[in-house]
C-alpha positions in Angstrom: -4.8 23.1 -1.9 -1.0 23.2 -1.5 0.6 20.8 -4.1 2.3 18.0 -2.5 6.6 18.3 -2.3 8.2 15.1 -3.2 11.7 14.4 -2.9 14.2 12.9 -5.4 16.6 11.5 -3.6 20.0 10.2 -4.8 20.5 7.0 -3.0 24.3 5.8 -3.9 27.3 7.9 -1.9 29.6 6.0 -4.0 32.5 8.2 -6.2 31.5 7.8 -9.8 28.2 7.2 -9.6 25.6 7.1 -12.4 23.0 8.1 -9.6 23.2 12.0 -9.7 22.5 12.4 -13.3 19.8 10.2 -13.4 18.6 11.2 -10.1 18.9 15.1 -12.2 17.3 13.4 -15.3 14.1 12.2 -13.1 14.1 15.8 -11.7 13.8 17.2 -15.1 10.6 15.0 -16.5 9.2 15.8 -13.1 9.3 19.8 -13.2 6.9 19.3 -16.4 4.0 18.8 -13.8 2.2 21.4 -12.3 0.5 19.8 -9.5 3.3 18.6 -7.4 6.7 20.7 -6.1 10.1 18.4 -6.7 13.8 18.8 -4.9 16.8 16.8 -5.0 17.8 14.8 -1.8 21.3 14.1 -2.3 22.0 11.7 1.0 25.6 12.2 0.7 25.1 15.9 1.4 24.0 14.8 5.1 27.3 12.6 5.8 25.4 10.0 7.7 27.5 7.7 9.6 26.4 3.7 10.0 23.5 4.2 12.2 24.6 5.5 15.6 21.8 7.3 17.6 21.4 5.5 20.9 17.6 5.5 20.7 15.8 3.6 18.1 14.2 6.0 15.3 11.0 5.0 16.4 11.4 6.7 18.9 12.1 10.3 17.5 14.1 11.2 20.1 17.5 12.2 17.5 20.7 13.5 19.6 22.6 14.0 16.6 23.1 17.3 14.4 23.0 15.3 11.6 19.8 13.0 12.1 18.2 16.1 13.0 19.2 18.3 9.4 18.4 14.6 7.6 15.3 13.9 9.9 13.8 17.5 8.9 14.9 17.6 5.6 13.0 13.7 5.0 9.8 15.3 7.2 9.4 18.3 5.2 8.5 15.8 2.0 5.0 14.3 1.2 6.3 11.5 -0.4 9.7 10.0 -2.2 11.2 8.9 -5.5 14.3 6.8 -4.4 17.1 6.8 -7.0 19.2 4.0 -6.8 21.6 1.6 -8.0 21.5 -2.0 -7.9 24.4 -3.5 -5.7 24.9 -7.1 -5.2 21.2 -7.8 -5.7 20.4 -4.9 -3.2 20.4 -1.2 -2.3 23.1 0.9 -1.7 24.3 0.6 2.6 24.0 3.9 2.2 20.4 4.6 1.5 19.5 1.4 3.4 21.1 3.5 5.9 19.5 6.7 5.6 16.1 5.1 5.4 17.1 3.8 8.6 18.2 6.4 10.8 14.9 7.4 10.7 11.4 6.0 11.2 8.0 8.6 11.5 9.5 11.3 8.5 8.5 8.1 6.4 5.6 7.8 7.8 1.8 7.2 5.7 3.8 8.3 3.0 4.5 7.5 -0.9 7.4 6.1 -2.3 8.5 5.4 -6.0 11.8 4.0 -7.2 14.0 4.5 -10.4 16.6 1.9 -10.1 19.7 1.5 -12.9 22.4 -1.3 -12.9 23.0 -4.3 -14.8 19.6 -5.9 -14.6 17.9 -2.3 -14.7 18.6 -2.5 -10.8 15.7 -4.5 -10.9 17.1 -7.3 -8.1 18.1 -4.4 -6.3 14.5 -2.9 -6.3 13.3 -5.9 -5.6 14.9 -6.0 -2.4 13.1 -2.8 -1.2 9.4 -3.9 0.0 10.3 -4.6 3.2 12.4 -1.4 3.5 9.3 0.8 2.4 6.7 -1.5 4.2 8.5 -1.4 7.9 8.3 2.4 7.4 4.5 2.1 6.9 4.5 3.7 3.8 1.3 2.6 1.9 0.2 1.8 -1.6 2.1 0.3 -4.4 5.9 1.6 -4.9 6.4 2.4 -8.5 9.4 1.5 -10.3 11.6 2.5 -13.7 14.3 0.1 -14.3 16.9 1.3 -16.6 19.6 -0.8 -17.9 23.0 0.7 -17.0 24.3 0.4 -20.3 21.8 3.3 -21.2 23.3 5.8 -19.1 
């Protein structure tokens, strides 16, 4: 059986972010296992703008070059770790964004979360359910909450 290939992906664009490193620290603990493959999804590589296909993701019908590369790159994954700070009791625009430009990639799929801010980005993770549920991923999402004062 092929092992599953989850993707870590770094959910703040934002200059100075605490994301990548603990995005590369989650990526570490998770290359111990042997029964899963891991990469890092960093979403700023993909230079998504706000939302601006003309057909609705669900859809699938992506004009774009870049919802294409971020649509295969998201597809190629059997599930998700989201990394991502906690901004005004929320997620980053940005990975609210990139979760949105797309819509069967996250399909019947898994979905964890490590979440870091003031309150362990716990208000911000909090804030997610709908985001993972209206992509019909299934199951319970999984979180680690770290203080940012830790980092």
């Amino acid at each position: 059986m092929k092992a599953p290939r989850i993707a870590i992906i770094i959910g703040s664009t934002r200059p100075g972010r605490n994301g990548e490193a603990v995005a590369k620290w989650v990526y570490e603990i998770a290359q111990k296992r042997t029964d899963a493959e891991f990469e890092l999804v960093d979403i700023k590589d993909f230079n998504l703008p706000l939302l601006d296909e003309p057909m609705p993701p669900i859809m699938g019908q992506y004009s774009k070059p870049h919802t294409k590369a971020w649509a295969a790159k998201v597809g190629s994954f059997d599930g998700y770790v989201f990394v991502t700070p906690e901004y005004n009791h929320g997620v980053p625009g940005a990975l609210k964004n990139a979760i949105d430009f797309l819509f069967r990639e996250w399909n019947d799929k898994a979905a964890g979360f490590v979440s870091y801010g003031g309150a362990g980005g716990a208000r911000g993770r909090a804030a997610t359910p709908g985001v993972g549920r209206g992509a019909n991923r299934h199951g319970p999402q999984p979180s680690l909450a770290l203080p940012v004062y830790r980092l």
